[in-house]
Backbone as CSV, one residue per row, in Angstrom:
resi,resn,N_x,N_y,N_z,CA_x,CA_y,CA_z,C_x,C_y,C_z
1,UNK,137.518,87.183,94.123,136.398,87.779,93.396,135.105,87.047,93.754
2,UNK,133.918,87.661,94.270,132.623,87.259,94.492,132.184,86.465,93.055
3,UNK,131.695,85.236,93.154,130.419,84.819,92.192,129.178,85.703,91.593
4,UNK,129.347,85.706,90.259,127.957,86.907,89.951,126.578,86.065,90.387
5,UNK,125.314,86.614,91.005,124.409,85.869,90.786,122.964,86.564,90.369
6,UNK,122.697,86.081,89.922,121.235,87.113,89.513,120.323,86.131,90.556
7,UNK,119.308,87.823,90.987,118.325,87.646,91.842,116.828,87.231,91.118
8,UNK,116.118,86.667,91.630,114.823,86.303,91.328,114.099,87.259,91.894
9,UNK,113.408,88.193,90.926,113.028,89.309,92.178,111.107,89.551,91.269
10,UNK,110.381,89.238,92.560,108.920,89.592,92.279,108.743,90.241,92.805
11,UNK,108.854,91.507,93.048,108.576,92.914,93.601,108.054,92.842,94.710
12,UNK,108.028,92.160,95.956,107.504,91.577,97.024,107.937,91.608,97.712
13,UNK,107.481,91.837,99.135,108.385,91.530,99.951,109.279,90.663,100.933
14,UNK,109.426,89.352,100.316,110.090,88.253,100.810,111.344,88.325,99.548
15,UNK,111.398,88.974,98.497,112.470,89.178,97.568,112.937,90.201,98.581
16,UNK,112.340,91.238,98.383,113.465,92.688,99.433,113.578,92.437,100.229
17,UNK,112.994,91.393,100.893,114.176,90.977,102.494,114.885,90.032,102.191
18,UNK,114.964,89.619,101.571,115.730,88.508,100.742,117.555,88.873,99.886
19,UNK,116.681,89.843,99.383,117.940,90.798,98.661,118.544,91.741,99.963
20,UNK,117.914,91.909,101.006,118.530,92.314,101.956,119.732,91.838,102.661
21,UNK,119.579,90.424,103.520,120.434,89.623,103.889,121.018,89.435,102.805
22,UNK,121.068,88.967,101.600,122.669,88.794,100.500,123.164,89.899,100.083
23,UNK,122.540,91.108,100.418,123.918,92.150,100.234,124.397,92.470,101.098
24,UNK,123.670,91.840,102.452,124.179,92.510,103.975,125.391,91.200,104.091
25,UNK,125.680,90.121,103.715,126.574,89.226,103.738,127.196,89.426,103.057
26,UNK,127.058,90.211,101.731,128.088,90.474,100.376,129.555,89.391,99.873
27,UNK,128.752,88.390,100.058,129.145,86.989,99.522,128.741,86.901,97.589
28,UNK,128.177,87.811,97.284,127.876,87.597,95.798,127.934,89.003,95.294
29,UNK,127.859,89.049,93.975,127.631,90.146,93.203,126.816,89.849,92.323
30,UNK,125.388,91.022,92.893,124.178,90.674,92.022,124.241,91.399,90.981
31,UNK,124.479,91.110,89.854,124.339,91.002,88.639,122.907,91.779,87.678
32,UNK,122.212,90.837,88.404,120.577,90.894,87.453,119.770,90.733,88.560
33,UNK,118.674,91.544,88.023,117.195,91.012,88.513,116.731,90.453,87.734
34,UNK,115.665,89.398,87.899,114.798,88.605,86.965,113.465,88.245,87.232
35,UNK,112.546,89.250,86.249,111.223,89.173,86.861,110.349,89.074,85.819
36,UNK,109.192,87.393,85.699,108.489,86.793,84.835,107.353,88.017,84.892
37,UNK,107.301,88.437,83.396,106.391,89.297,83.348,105.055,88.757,82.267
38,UNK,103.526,88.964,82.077,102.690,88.820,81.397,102.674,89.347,80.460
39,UNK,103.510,89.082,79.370,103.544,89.332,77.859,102.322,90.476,77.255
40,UNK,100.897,89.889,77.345,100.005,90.421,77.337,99.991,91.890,77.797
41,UNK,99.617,91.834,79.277,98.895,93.207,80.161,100.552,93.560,80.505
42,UNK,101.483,93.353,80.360,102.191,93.943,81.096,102.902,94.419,82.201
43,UNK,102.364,92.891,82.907,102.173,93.214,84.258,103.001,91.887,85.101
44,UNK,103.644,92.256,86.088,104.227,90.757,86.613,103.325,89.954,87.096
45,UNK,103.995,88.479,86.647,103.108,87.709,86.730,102.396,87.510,88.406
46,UNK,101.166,87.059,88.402,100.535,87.382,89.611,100.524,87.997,90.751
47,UNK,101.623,89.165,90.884,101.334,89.919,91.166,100.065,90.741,90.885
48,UNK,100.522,90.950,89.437,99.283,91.983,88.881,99.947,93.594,88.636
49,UNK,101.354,93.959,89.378,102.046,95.299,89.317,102.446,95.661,88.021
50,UNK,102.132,96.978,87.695,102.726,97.323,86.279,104.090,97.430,85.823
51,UNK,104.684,97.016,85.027,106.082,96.998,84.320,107.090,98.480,84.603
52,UNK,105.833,99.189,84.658,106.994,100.564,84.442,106.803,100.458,86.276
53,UNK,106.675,100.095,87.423,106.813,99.755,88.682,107.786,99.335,88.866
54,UNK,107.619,98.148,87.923,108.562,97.370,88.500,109.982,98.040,87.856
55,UNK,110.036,98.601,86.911,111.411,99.551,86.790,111.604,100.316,87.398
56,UNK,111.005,101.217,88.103,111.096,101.820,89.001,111.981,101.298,90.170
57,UNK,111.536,100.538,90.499,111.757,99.684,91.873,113.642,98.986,91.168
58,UNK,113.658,98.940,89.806,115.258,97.981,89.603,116.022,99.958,89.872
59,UNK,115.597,100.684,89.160,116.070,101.790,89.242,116.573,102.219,90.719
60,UNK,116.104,101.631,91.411,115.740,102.551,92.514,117.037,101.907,93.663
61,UNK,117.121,99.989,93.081,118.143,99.588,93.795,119.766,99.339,93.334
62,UNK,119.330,100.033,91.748,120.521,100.247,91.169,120.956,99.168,90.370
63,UNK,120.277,97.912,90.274,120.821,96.636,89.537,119.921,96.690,88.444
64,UNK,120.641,96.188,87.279,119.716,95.939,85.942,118.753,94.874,85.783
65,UNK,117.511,94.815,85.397,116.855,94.669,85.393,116.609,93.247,83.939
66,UNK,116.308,92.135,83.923,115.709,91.267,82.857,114.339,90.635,83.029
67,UNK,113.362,91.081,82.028,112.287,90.514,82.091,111.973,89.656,81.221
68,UNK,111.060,88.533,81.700,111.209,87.497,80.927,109.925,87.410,81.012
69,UNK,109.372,87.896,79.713,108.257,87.747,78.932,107.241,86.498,78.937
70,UNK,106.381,86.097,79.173,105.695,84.788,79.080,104.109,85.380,78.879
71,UNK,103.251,84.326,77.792,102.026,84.174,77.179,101.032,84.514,78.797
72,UNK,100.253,84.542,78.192,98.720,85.092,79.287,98.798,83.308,79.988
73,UNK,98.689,82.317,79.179,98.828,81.011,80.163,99.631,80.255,79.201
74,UNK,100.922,80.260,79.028,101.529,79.604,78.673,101.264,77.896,79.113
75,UNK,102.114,77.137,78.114,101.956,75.571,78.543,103.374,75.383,79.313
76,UNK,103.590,74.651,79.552,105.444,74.063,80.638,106.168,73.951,79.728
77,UNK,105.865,73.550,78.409,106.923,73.614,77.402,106.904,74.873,77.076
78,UNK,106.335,75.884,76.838,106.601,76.852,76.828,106.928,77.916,77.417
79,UNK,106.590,77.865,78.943,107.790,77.723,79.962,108.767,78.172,79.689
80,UNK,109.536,76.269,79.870,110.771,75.687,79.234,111.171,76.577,78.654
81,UNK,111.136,76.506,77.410,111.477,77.190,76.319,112.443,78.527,76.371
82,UNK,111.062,79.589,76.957,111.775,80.619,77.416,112.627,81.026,78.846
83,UNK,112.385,79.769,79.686,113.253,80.265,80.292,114.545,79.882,80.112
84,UNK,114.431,78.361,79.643,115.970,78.179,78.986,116.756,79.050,78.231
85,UNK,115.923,79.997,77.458,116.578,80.743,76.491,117.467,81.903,77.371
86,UNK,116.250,82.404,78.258,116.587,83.570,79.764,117.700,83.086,80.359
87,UNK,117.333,82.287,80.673,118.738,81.097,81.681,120.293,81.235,80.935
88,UNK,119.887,81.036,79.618,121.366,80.816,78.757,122.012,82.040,78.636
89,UNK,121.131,83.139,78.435,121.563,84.415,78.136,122.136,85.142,79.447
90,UNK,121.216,85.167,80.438,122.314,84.976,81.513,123.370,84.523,82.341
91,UNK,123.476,83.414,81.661,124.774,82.589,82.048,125.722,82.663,81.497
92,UNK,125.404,83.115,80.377,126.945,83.517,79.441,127.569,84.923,79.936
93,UNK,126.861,85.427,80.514,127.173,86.825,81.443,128.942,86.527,82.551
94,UNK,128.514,84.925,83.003,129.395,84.892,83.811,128.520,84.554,85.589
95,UNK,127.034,84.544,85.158,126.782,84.383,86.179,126.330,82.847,86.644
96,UNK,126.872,82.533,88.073,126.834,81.022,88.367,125.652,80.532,89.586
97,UNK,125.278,81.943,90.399,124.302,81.373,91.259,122.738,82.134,91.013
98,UNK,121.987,81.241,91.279,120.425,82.327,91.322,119.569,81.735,93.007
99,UNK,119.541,83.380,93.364,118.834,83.385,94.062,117.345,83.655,94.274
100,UNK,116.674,83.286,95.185,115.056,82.870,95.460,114.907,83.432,96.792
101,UNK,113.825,84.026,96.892,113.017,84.415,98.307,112.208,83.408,98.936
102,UNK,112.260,82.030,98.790,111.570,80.935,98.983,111.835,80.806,100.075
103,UNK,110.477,80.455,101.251,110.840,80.292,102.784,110.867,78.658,103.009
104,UNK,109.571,78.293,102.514,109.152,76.735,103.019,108.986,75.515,101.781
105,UNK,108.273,76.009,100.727,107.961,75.210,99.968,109.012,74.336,99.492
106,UNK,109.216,72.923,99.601,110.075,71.426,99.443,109.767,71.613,98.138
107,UNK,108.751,71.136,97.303,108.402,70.840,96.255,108.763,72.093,94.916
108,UNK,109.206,73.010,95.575,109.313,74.499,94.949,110.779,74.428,94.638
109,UNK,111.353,74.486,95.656,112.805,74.345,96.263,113.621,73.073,95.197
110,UNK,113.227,72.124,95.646,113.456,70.716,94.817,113.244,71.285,93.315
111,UNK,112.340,72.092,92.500,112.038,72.314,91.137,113.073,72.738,91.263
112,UNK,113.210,73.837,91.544,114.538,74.898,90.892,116.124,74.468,91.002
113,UNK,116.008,73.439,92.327,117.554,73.449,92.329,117.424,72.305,90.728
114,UNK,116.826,71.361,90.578,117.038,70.332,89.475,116.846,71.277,88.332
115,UNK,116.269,72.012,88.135,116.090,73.237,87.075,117.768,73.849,86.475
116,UNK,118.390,74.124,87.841,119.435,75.084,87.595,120.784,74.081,87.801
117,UNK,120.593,72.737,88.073,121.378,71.732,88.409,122.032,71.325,86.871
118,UNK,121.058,71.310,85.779,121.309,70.624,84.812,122.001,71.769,83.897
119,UNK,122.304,72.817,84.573,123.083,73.782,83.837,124.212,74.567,84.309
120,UNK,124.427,73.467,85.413,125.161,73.869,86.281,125.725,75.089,87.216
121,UNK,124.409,75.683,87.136,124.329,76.534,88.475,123.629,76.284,89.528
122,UNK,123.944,76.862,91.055,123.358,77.058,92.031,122.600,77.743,92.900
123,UNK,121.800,77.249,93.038,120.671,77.867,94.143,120.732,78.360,95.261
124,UNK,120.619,79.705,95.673,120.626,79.998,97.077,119.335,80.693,97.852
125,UNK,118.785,80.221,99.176,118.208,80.302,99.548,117.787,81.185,100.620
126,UNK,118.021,82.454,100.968,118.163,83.225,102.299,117.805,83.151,103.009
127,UNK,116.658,82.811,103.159,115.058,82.864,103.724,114.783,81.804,104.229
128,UNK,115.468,80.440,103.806,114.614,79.279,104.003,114.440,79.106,105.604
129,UNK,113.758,78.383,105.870,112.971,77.289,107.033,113.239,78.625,107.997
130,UNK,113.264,79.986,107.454,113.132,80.816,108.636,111.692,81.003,109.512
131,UNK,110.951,81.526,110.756,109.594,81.467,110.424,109.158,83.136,110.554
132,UNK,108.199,82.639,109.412,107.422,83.116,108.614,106.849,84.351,109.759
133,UNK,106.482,84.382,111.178,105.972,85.381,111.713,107.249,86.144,112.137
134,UNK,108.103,85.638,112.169,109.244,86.263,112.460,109.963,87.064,111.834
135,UNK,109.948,86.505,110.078,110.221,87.330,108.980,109.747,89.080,108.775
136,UNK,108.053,88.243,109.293,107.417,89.904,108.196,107.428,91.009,109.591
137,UNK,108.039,90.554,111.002,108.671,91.582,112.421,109.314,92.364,111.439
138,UNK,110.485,91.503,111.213,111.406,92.009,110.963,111.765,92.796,109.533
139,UNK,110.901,92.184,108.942,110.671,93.222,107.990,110.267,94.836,108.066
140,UNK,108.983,94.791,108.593,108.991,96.218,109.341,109.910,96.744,110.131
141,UNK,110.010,96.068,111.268,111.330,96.519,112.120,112.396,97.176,110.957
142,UNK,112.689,96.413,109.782,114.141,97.173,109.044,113.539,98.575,108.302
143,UNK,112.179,99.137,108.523,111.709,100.016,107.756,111.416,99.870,106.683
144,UNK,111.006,98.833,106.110,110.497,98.340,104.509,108.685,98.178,104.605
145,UNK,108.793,99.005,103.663,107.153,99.226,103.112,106.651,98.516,102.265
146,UNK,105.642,97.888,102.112,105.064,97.110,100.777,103.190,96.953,100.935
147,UNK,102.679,96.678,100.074,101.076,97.242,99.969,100.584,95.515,99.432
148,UNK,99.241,95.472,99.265,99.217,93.939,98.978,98.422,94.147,97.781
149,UNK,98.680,93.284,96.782,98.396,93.998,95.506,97.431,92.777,94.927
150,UNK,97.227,91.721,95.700,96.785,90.716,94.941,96.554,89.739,96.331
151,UNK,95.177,88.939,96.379,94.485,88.024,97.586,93.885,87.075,96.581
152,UNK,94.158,86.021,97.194,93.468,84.763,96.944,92.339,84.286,97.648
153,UNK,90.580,85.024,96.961,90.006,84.808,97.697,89.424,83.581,98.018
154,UNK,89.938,82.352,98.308,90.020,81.469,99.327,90.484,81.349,100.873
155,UNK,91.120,82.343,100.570,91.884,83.145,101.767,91.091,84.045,102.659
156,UNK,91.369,85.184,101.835,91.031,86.309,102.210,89.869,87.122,100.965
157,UNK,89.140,87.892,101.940,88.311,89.155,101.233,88.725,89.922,100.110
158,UNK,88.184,90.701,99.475,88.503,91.745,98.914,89.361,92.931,99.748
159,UNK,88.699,93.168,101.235,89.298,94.278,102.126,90.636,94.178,102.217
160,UNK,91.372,92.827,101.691,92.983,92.885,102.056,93.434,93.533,100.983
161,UNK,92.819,93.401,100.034,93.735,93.577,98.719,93.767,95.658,98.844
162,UNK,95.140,96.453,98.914,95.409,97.279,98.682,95.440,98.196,99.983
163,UNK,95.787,96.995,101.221,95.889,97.345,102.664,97.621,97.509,102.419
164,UNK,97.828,98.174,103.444,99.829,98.538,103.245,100.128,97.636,104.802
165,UNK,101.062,96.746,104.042,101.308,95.462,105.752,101.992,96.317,107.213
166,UNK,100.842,96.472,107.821,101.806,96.736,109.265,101.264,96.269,110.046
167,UNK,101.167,96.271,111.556,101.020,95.021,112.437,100.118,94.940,112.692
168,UNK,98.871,95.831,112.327,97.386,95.788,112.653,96.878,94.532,111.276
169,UNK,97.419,94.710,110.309,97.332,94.276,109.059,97.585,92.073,109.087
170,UNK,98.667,91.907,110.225,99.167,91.514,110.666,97.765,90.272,111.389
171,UNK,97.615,90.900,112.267,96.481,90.753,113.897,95.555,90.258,112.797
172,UNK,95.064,90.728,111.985,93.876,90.523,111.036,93.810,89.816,110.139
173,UNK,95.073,89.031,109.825,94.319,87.872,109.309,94.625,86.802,109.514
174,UNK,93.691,85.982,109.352,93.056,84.736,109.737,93.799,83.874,110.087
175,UNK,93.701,82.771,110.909,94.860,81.938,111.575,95.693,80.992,110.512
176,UNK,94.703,80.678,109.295,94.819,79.582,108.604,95.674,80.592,107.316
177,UNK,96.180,81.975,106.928,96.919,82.228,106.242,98.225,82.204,107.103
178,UNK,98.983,82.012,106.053,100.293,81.901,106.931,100.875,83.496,106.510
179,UNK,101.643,84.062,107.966,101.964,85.662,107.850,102.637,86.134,106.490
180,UNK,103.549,85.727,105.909,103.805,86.253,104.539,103.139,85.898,103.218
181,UNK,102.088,85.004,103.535,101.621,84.810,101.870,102.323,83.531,101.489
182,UNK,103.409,82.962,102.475,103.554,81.704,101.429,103.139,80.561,100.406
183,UNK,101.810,80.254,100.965,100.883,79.394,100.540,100.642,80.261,99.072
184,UNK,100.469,81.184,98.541,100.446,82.150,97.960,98.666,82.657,98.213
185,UNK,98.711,82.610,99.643,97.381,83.400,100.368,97.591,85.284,99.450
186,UNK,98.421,85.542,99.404,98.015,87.222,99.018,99.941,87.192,98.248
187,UNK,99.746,88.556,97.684,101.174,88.944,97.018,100.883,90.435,97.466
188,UNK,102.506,91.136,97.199,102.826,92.242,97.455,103.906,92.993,96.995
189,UNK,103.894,94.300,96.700,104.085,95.113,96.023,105.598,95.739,97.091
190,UNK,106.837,95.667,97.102,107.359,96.502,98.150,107.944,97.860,97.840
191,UNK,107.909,98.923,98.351,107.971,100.523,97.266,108.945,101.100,98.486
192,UNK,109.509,101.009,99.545,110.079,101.579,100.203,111.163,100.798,101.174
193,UNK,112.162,101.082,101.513,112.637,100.090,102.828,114.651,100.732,102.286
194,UNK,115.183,99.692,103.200,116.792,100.156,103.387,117.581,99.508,102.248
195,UNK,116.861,99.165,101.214,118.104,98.657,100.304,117.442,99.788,98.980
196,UNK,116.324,100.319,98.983,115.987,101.091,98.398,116.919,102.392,98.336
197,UNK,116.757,103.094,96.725,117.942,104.656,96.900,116.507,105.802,97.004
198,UNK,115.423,105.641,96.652,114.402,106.434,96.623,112.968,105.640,97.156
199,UNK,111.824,105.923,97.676,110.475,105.167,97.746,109.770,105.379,95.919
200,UNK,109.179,104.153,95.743,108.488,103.809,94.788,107.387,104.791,94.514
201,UNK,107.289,106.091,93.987,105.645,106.541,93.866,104.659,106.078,92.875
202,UNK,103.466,106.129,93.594,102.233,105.519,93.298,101.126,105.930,93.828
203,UNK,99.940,105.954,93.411,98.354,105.999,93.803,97.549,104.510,93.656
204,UNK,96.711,103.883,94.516,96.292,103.306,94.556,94.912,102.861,93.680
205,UNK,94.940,102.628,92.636,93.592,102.432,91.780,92.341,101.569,92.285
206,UNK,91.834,100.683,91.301,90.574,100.198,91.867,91.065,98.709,91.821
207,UNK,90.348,97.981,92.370,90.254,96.598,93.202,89.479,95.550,91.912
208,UNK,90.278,95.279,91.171,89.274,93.974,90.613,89.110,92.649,91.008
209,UNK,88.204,92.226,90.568,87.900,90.726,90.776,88.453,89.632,89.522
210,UNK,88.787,88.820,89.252,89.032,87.718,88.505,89.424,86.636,88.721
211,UNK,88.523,85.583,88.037,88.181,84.239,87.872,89.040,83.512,87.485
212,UNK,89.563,82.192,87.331,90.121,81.278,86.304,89.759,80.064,86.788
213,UNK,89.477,79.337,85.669,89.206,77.967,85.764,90.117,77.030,86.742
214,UNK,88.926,75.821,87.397,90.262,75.323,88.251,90.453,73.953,87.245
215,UNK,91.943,73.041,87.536,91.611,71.820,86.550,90.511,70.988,86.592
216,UNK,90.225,70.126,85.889,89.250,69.289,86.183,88.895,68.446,87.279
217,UNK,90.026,68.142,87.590,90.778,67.178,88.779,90.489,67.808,90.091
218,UNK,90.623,68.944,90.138,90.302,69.537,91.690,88.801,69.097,92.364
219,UNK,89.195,68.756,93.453,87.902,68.243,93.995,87.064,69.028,95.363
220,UNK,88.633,69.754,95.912,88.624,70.231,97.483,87.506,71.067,97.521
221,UNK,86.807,71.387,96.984,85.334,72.193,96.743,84.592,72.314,95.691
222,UNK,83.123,72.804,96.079,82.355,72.290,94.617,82.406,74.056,94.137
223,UNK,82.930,74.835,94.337,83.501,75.811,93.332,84.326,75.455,91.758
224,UNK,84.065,75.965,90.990,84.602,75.402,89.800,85.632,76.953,88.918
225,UNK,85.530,77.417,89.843,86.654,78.317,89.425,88.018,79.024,90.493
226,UNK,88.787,79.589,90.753,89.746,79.977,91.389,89.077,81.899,91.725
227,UNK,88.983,82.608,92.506,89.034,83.778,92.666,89.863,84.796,93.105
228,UNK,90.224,85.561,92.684,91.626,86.901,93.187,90.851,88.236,92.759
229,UNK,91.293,88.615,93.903,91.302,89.686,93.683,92.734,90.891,93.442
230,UNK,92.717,91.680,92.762,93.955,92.236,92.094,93.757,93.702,92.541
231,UNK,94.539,95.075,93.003,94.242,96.008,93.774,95.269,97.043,92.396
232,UNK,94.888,97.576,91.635,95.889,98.665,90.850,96.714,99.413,91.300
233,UNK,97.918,99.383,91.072,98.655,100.105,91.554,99.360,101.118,90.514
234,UNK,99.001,103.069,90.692,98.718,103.799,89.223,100.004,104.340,89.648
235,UNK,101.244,104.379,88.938,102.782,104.858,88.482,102.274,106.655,88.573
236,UNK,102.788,106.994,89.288,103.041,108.231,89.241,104.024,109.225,88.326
């Protein structure tokens, strides 16, 4: 009998290629999706995609769906809190591994396995130390669609936000983002591809701008706030 494991899934596309290779190995039985949503707006967290999307999208690959609710800026203990609670409730399910779309980040990687260590489950990684220009080939290459729903303008412009990734998309930006967004240069929305049973419908809304404070401590520029831009994405 396969291990149950619930997926970590941010509607993105380093999760759907992610969830790709572990069902194409079918070494597990995914169980759950699990996707931190903004209590508030409704919306996954930085992404910015709307809730009834993102059901769409669990609908669409056939696995049930858990969202785990969190404050507009929660504190780490509060966090904690709820995800321990998330964590427990899924573990009594029977499930023992959680998986992550994480390519590079050490410091990311290291959180979660000590996260899921002390409760004695395990971490799996699909994606890791793969590279990153090689990934988002092959992503297209498998026929998977996804739109960019959210730029970090430190990064990038406004013009990225609500571009659909293909290889022109690709060519264009800048040397210093890395091709999938790892750094978390941009996020993305994925609505179509081969693990999908239907494409995601949607219309593209309007492009906002928003601010947030940076800590006090940040020094790397005399900007004193963080900028994103966020691209609507309207549920059909």
């Amino acid at each position: 009998m396969k291990p149950k494991a619930l997926f970590n899934w941010s509607s993105g596309k380093d999760s759907a290629l992610a969830l790709y290779h572990i069902l194409k190995e079918d070494r597990y039985e995914i169980s759950t999706l699990l996707t931190s949503i903004n209590e508030e707006f409704q919306r996954i967290s930085m992404h910015g995609v709307h809730v009834s999307l993102l059901e769409q999208q669990a609908s669409s690959l056939g696995v049930p769906l858990v969202k785990m609710e969190l404050p507009k800026e929660p504190s780490m203990e509060e966090y904690q809190k709820i995800m321990s609670k998330t964590m427990s409730e899924i573990q009594s399910t029977g499930v023992t591994h959680s998986i992550f779309g994480d390519i590079f980040l050490e410091d990311l990687r290291r959180y979660r396995e000590e996260q899921l260590n002390t409760i004695g489950m395990k971490a799996i990684f699909p994606l890791w130390k793969r590279n990153t220009s090689d990934l988002i080939h092959e992503f297209l290459d498998l026929g998977f669609k996804t739109i960019v729903t959210c730029v970090n303008g430190a990064y990038l412009d406004k013009s990225f936000a609500g571009r659909v990734i293909d290889h022109d998309f690709i060519k264009d930006l800048p040397k210093n983002v890395d091709p999938c967004g790892e750094n978390g240069e941009f996020h993305t929305f994925a609505f179509d591809g081969p693990i999908f049973k239907k494409p995601i419908p949607f219309e593209i809304g309007e492009t906002v701008k928003k601010t947030y404070p940076k800590p006090k401590s940040t020094s790397e520029d005399n900007d004193e706030e963080y900028i994103f831009w966020f691209c609507d994405l309207v549920p059909q």
